[in-house]
N, C-alpha and C positions, 0 to 999 in steps of 0.2 A: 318688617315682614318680607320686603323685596327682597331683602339682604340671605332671610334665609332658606326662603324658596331656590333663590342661587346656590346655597351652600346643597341644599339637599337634593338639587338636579346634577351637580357635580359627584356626589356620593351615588347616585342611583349611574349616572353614565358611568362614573369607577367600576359600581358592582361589575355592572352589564360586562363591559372588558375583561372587569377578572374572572368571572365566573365562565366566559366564554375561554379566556386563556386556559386557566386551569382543565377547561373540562378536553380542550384541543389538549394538551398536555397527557391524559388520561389514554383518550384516544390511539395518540401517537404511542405510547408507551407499552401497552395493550396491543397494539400490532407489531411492533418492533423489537422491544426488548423481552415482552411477556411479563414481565412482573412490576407490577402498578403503584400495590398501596405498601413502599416500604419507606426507608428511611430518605431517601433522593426524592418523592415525590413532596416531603416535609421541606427539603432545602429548594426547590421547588417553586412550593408555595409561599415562601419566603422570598425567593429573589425575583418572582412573579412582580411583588407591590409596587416597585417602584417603577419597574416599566410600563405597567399599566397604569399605571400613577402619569409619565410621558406621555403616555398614547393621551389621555383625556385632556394632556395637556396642549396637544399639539392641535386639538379637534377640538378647542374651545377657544381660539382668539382667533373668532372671525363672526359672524352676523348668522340670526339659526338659520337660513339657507346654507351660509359656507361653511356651519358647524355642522351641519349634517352629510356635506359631501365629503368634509375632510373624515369625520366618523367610517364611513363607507367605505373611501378610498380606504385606510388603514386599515379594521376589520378585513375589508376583501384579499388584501396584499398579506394578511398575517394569516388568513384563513388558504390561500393559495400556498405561499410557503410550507405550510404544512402538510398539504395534498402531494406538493413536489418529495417533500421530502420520504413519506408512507412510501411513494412510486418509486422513488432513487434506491430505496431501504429492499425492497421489494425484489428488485433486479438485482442489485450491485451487493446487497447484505452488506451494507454499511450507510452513514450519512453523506450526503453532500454538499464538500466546501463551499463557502463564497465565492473563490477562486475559480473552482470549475465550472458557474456561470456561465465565463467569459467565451468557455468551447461550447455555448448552446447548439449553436449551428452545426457546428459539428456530431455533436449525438443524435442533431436529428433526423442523421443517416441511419439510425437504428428506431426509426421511427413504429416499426411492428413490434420492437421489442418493447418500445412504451406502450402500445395499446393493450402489452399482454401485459406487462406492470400494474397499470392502471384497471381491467380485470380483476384480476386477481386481487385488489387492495378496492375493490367496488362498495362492499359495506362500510370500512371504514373512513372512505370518501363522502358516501352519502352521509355521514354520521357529521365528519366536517363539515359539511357547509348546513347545520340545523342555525350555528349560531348568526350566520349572515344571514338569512333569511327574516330570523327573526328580529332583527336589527329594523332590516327593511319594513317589518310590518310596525313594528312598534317605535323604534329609533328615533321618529320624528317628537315621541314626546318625553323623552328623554336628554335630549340635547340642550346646551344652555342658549336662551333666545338670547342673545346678545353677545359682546365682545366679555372676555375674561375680566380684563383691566391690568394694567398695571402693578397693582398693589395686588390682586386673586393673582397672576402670573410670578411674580415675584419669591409668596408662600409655596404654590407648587412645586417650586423649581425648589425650593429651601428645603422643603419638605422630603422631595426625590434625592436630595443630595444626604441629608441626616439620615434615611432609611438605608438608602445604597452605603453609605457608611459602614453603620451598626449593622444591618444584616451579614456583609463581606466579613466584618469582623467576629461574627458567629461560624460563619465559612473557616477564616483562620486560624479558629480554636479548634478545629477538629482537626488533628494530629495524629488518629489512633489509625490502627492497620497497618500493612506492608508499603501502600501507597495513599496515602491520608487525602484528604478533602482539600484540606490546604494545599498539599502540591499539586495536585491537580485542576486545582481554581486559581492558581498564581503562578508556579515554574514550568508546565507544559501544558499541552493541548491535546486532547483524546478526545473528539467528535463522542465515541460512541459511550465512553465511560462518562461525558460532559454531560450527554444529555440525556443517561440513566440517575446520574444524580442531581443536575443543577436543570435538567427543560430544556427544550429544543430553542426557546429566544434567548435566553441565555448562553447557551452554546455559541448563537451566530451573534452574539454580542462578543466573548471570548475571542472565536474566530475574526470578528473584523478586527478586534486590539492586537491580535497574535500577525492580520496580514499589516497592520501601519506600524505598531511597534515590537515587535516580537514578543517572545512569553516571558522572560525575565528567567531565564533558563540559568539554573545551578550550578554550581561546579563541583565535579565529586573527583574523591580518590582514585587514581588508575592505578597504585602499585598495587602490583601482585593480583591485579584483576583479573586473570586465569590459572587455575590452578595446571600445575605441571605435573602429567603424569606416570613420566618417563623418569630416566637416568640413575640407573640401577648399575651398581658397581661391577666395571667389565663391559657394558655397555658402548657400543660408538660413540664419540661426541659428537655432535652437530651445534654449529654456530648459528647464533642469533639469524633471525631474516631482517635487516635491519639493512639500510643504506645510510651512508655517512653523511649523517647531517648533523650540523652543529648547535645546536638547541640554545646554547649557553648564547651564542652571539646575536641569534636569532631574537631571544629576549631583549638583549640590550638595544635591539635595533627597530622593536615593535613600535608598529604606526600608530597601534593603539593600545588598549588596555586587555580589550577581547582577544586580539591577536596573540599578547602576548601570555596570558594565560593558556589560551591553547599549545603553546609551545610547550608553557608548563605541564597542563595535563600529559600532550602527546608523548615528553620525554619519558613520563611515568610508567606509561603502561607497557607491561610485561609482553615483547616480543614472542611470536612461535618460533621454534628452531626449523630449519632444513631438517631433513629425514632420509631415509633408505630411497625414497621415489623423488628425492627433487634432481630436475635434468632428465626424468625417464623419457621425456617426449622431446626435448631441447630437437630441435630441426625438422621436426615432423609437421606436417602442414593440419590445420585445423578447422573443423567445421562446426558449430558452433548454433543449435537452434534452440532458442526460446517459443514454443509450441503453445499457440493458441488453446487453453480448458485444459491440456494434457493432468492427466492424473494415471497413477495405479490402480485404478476404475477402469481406466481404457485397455487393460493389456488382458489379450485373449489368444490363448495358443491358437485359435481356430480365427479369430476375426485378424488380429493384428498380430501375427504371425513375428514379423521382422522384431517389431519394437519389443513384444515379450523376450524371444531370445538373446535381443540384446542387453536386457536389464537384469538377464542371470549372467552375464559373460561383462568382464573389465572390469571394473570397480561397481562394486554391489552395495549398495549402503539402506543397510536396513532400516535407519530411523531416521532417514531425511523430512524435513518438512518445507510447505510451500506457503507460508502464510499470505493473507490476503491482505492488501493495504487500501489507502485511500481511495486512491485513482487505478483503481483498476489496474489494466494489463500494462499500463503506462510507467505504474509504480511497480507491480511483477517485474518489467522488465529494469527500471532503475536501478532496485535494488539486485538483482542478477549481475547484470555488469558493470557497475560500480564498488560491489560491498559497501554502499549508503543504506542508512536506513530513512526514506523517502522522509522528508518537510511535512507537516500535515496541512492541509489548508491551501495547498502551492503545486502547480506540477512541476514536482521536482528535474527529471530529466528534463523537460522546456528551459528550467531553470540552469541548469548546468551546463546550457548551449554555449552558455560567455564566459564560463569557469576553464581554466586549466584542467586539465581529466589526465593526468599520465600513466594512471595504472590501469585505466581500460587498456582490454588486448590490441584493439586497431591500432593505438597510437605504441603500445609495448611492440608488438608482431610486426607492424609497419616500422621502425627504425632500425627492425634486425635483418629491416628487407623482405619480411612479407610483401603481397599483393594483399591490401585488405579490402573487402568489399562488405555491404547489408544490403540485405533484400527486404524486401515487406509487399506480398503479394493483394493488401486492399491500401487504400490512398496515400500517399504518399507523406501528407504533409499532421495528417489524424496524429493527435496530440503534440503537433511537431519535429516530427522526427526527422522533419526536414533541416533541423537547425540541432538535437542533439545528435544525431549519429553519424555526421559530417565530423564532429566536435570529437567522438572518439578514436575518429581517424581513419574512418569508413568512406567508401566511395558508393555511396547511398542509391539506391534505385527502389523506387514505390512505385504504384499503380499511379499513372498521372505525373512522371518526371525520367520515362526512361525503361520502366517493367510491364512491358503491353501485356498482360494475361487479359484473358477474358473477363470484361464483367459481370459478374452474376453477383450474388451474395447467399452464401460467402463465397470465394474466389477458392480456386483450386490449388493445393500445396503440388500436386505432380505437376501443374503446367509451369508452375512455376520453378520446378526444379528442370523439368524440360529447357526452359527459355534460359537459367542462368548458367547452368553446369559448363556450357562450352566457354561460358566469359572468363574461368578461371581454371579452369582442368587442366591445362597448359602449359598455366605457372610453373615457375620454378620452385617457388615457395611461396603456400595462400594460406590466408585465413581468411573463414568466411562467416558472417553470421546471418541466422535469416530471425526473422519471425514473423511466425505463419498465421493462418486466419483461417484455416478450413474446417478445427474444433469449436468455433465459434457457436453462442447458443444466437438463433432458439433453434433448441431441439425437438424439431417434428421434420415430419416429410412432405410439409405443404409449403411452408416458406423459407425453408434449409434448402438451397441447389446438391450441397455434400450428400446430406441425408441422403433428398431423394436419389441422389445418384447409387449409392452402397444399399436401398432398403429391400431391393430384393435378397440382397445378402444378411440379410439380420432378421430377415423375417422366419426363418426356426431360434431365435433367442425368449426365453419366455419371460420376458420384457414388458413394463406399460414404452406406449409410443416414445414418451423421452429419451428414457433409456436405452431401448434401439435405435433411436436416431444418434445420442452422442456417442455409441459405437458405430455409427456408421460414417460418423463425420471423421471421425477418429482412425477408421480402416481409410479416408482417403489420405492422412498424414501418414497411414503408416506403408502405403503402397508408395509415396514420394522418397521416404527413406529409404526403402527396398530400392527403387529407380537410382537412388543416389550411390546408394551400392553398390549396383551395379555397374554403373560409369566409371566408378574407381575402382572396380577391379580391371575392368574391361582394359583401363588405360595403364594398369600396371600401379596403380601407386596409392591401394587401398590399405598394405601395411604400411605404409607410412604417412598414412591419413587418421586422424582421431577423432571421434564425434562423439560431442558432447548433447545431453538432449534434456533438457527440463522442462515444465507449465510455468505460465505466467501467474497464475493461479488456479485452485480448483474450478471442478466446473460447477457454478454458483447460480449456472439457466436452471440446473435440476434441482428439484424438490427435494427436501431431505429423505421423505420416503423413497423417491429413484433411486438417491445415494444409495440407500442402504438397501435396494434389491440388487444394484451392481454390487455391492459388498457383501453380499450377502449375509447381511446381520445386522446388526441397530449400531451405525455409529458416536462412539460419544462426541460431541457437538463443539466444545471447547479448546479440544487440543489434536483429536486423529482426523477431524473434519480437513485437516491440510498435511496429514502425514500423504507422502506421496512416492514418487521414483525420480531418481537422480541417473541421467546414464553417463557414464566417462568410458568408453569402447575402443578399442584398437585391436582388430585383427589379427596383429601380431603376440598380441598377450594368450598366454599358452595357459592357464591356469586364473582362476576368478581372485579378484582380492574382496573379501568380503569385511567392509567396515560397521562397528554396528554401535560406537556411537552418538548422541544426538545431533545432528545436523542440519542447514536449511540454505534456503538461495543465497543468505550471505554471505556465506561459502562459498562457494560458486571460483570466483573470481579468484582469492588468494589460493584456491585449490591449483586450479589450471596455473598458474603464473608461479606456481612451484613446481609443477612439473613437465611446465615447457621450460624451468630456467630461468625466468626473466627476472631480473633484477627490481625488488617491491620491497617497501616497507611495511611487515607489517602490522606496526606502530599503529597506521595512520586509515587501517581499513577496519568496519567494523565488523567482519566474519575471521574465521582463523580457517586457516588452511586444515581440514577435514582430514588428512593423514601426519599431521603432528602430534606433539604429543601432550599437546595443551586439553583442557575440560572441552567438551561440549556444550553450547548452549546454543538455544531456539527461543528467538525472542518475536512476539507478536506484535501488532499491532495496537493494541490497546492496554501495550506493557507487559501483559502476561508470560511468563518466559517456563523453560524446563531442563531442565540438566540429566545427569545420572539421577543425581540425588531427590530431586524428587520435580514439582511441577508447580506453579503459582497461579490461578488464576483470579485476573485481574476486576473482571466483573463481580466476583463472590470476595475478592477481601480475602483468600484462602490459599495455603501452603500446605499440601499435599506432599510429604516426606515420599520416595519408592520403597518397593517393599525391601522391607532387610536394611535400609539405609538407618539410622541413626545422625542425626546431624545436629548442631549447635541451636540454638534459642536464637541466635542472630546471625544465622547462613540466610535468612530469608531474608532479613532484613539489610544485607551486606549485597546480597544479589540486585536487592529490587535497587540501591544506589547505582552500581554498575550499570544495570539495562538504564536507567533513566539517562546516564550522563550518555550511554551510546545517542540514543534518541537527539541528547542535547548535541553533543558536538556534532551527528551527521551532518544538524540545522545549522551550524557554523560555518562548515566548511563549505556548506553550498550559499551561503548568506556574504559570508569573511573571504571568497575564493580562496581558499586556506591552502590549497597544493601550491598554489603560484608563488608564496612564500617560502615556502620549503625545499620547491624546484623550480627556484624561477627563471632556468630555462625550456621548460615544457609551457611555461605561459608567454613567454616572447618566440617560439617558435611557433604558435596557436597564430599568433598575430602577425607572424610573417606569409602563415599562407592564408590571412583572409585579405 
C-alpha cells in the first residue's frame, strides 16, 4: 500500500511539472511565434517527458520539507526563465542565448527599456506565474514525504534515459522539407526555429550541448556554390580574387581532422572574379559607419536631408538587406565587418578578440599605412569591444577609455563627430570606423535625450510618438554626417574621402504597426522587414551606379576590399563582393535565404520560386546545403581560429603587438 501511494504521489508531482511545462510552452509560443497548435507543439510534447521526468527527479531525494523546497526552487527558476525569455523576445525579436547571461550587467544599462519589455508582455507574464502559485497553495501535497531511494532513483534515471532515446530517435526520422527536424535537432542550432518546433527547455537544453560541445555540424559541397553570371564571349576577363594559398600542403599538415577538412571545403568553393570597379577607391582614405537602428524608414528629404541624397548618389543598391541576428547590434556589426555569419549561442565578435581577423579593413588599411581608428560614442567596453576592435587593428576609443562625449542616453553622434574629426583629418591616409548610438530605441521623447532633442522638428510628421521619435533620433545621425561633410570638404579632401554607411539592424524598438506607418503600407514580416539602404558615396563619382541584385551586410566587407584593392580571399569570406559577377544571395538568421530565383522561408518549410523564374525540383534543396555549411564553417573558423592557418602571419603579427 506504501509502496503505491509512493508510486502515485510521483505520477501526480510528474503530472503537476508537465502540465505546468506544457502549458508555459503554450504561453510562450502564443506570444512569440503566433502559432501554437501545430506540428512543433507535438514534438514538444514529446521531448517535454523526460525532463520533466528530471525535474521530479531531482525534487524527490530529499525529506518532504527538502522535497518541497527543491520543487519550488525549480518551478520558480523554470517559470522565471520563461518570463525572461517573453521580455528578451519582446525587445530584441528574437530568443536569448545562455551565453548572453554572462553580460547581465551589462543590459542593465537599458534598464527602461526592460520595464517597457516587461509592459508590454504583462498578460502573458501574469498568465506565467498561474503555475507557481499554484504549486505554492497545493504543492505541499503533492510532494513524496520521504527520500526517493536508491532502487525509485535508479528506474527514473533508466526511464529518462530509454524516453530521451526513443523520442530523439522519432526527432531523427523526420527528414521531410528543405531543412528537416533532424538537422535542426543534431547539425545546427536556430534558437528561434528550436523553440517553434522542439519548446523553449529544449532549446536551452540544445543550447548548453551546442556551448560545451558544439552542434556536430555537417560538411557540405562548396563546388560551384555560386552561380556565375558573367563571361559572355568578347567580354573582359577578370581573375579569380583568390590569394595564394596552398591547400594541398595545408592538408597534409592539419593539426586536426576539423582543420583539415576546412581546407577541403575552403579549396572548393567557387571564387568571385575582380571586376570593372576593383582598385576604384585603392588610396582614398575611408570612413566607415555602422549606424545604430539606421534603416530606409529613416531617410526623409525634409528630416534627413544628407543621408537621403546620399543613398540616391555612389552605389545604389536596390535589394540590399540587413538581417537581424542573435546578439543584437553586437552581431549587426560582426557580421558587417568580418563577412562571418555570427556563432549562435556565443558573442561572436567577443569571441574573435584572440582570433587572427586579417581581412577586417583596420588590420587590411593599417598595413598599407592607413591611420586606423573606431569610435563608439556609448561605453566603451558594452559587448567588448574593448578586446574585438583593437583585434581588427583599430585604435579604439569608447565612452569611458578616451571619447568624453556627454553622457546622456542615448549619447549624441555630432558631439561625437565634433570630438573625433580633428584626431584624424590630418592623416595622410585614414580609415575610420565608428559606430553610433543616437538611433537607439526607446523611441519616445521622454526618456530618448536624441528624440527629445529633434521633436520640435518632427512634430508636423503625421506619426504615432514612436515613429516621430525614430525620426528624430535619426535626424541627429544625420546632422553628424552632414557635420562630417563638412570638415572634409572644408579641409580639401572630401573627394578623396569614401563613406560607407549601413544599420546594425532594423529598428526592432518600433511596433510593426510604426514600421509600416514609416513605410507607408503593410510590410511583409519575413523577408522586407530587413530590406534596407546600403550607402558606398564618393563625391567624386559623377554619375549613380545603380545595383539591383540581392544583397545584405555580408557584403559589406569583400565589396569595399575590392574596391579599395586590398588583397582578400574570397574563398574564405561568407558574403561575395556585391559588383561581381557571381549570384546573389541574402541569408538569414534562422536559415531562411533568397536569391533572384526565388525566397525560402525557414519558419513555414516553404520555397517561394520569383515571378517568371522557373527553376529545378532541387535548386531549394541544393541552396538550403549551401546556406547551412555557410552557418557551419563561419562556427569553425571562429571556433578552429582558421585564418591563423591559412595566414599565419597575420596571427603572429596579432601576437607581436599584444
Amino acid at each position: 500500500m506504501e509502496q503505491r501511494k509512493r508510486i502515485e504521489r510521483l505520477a501526480q508531482h510528474f503530472a503537476f511539472f508537465y502540465i505546468s511545462v506544457i502549458y508555459m510552452e503554450i504561453v510562450l509560443k502564443a506570444k512569440t511565434v503566433g502559432s501554437v497548435f501545430d506540428t512543433g507543439l507535438l514534438f514538444t510534447v514529446l521531448l517535454s517527458i523526460p525532463l520533466c521526468l528530471l525535474f521530479v527527479f531531482f525534487s524527490s531525494l530529499w525529506g518532504i520539507r527538502g522535497n518541497q523546497i527543491a520543487s519550488s526552487i525549480l518551478l520558480g527558476a523554470i517559470t522565471l526563465y520563461y518570463m525572461i525569455q517573453i521580455v528578451y523576445f519582446t525587445i530584441f525579436d528574437t530568443f536569448m542565448a545562455l551565453y548572453s547571461m554572462s553580460g547581465a550587467a551589462k543590459v542593465m544599462e537599458f534598464w527602461r527599456t526592460g520595464i517597457s519589455g516587461i509592459s508590454e508582455s504583462l498578460l502573458p507574464l501574469i498568465l506565467l506565474v498561474i503555475p507557481f502559485v499554484l504549486w505554492v497553495i497545493f504543492g505541499r501535497r503533492l510532494c513524496l514525504k520521504g527520500h526517493l531511494g536508491l532502487r525509485g532513483a535508479l528506474v527514473i534515471v533508466s526511464v529518462v534515459m530509454l524516453l530521451q532515446t526513443g523520442i530523439a530517435q522519432v526527432v531523427m526520422a523526420d527528414n521531410s522539407g528543405v531543412m528537416s527536424r533532424s538537422y535542426l535537432y543534431s547539425k545546427t542550432f536556430v534558437p528561434d526555429l528550436s523553440v517553434q518546433n522542439f519548446g523553449l527547455l529544449t532549446t536551452a537544453r540544445l543550447d548548453a550541448k551546442n556551448l560545451l560541445f558544439g552542434t556536430g555540424q555537417s560538411v557540405a559541397a562548396a563546388t560551384g556554390e555560386f552561380e556565375e553570371t558573367g563571361g559572355d564571349e568578347g567580354e573582359t576577363f577578370y581573375e579569380d580574387q583568390v590569394m595564394d594559398i596552398d591547400f594541398e600542403s595545408l592538408m597534409a599538415s592539419a593539426p586536426s581532422d576539423t582543420v583539415k577538412e576546412m581546407h577541403q571545403y575552403f579549396s572548393a568553393v567557387t571564387p568571385t572574379k575582380k571586376n570593372e570597379y576593383s582598385g576604384m577607391f585603392e588610396g582614398k582614405n575611408l570612413i566607415w559607419i555602422c549606424a545604430e537602428g539606421f534603416s530606409s524608414w529613416a531617410l526623409d528629404e525634409a528630416k534627413t536631408p544628407t543621408l537621403s541624397k546620399m543613398s540616391q548618389e555612389g552605389f545604389v543598391f536596390q535589394n540590399f538587406y540587413n538581417p537581424i541576428w542573435g546578439v543584437s547590434t553586437s552581431d549587426g556589426e560582426y557580421t558587417t565587418c568580418t563577412s562571418l555569419i555570427p556563432k549562435t549561442g556565443v558573442w561572436s565578435f567577443y569571441r574573435s578578440g584572440s582570433n587572427a581577423m586579417p581581412f577586417c579593413l583596420g588590420n587590411q588599411l593599417g598595413a598599407m599605412g592607413y591611420s586606423t581608428r573606431a569610435y563608439h560614442n556609448h561605453t566603451y567596453d558594452y559587448y567588448r569591444r574593448d578586446v574585438s576592435h583593437p583585434n581588427m587593428g583599430y585604435d579604439y576609443k569608447g565612452y569611458g577609455n578616451g571619447l568624453n562625449v556627454t553622457k546622456t542616453w542615448p549619447e549624441s553622434d555630432v558631439e561625437m563627430m565634433e570630438l573625433t574629426i580633428p584626431e584624424y583629418i590630418n592623416d595622410a591616409k585614414f580609415h575610420t570606423y565608428y559606430m553610433t548610438v543616437s538611433g537607439h530605441l526607446e523611441y519616445n521623447f521622454s526618456g530618448n535625450r536624441m528624440a527629445a532633442k529633434h521633436q520640435e522638428d518632427v512634430a508636423d510628421l503625421d506619426y504615432s510618438e514612436a515613429a516621430r521619435a525614430y525620426i528624430a533620433c535619426q535626424m541627429e545621425f544625420d546632422q553628424a554626417v552632414q557635420y562630417l561633410i563638412e570638415q572634409l570638404d572644408a579641409a580639401g579632401i572630401l573627394d578623396d574621402t569614401v563613406i560607407v554607411i549601413s544599420g546594425d539592424h532594423y529598428p526592432y524598438g518600433l511596433e510593426k504597426s510604426e514600421i509600416d506607418e514609416l513605410a507607408g503600407e503593410t510590410v511583409e514580416e519575413n523577408f522586407e522587414l530587413y530590406h534596407s539602404t546600403l550607402i558606398i558615396w564618393n563625391s567624386a563619382m559623377e554619375e549613380p551606379v545603380e545595383i539591383n541584385k540581392p544583397c545584405c551586410s555580408l557584403d559589406i566587407l569583400p565589396t569595399l576590399s575590392n574596391l579599395f584593392g586590398v588583397e582578400y580571399d574570397s574563398r574564405l569570406l561568407m558574403g561575395r563582393d556585391i559588383l561581381s559577377d557571381s549570384e546573389g544571395l541574402v541569408v538569414f538568421s534562422d536559415h531562411s535565404w533568397l536569391t533572384e530565383k526565388g525566397r525560402y522561408n525557414a519558419s513555414a518549410d516553404e520555397f517561394i520560386p520569383a515571378d517568371g523564374e522557373e527553376v529545378d525540383a532541387s535548386y531549394a534543396q541544393n541552396m538550403m546545403t549551401k546556406v547551412n555549411a555557410m552557418f557551419d564553417y563561419s562556427a569553425k573558423i571562429l571556433d578552429e581560429n582558421y585564418y591563423a592557418y591559412v595566414i599565419p602571419e597575420a596571427d603572429s603579427s596579432k601576437e607581436m603587438s599584444q
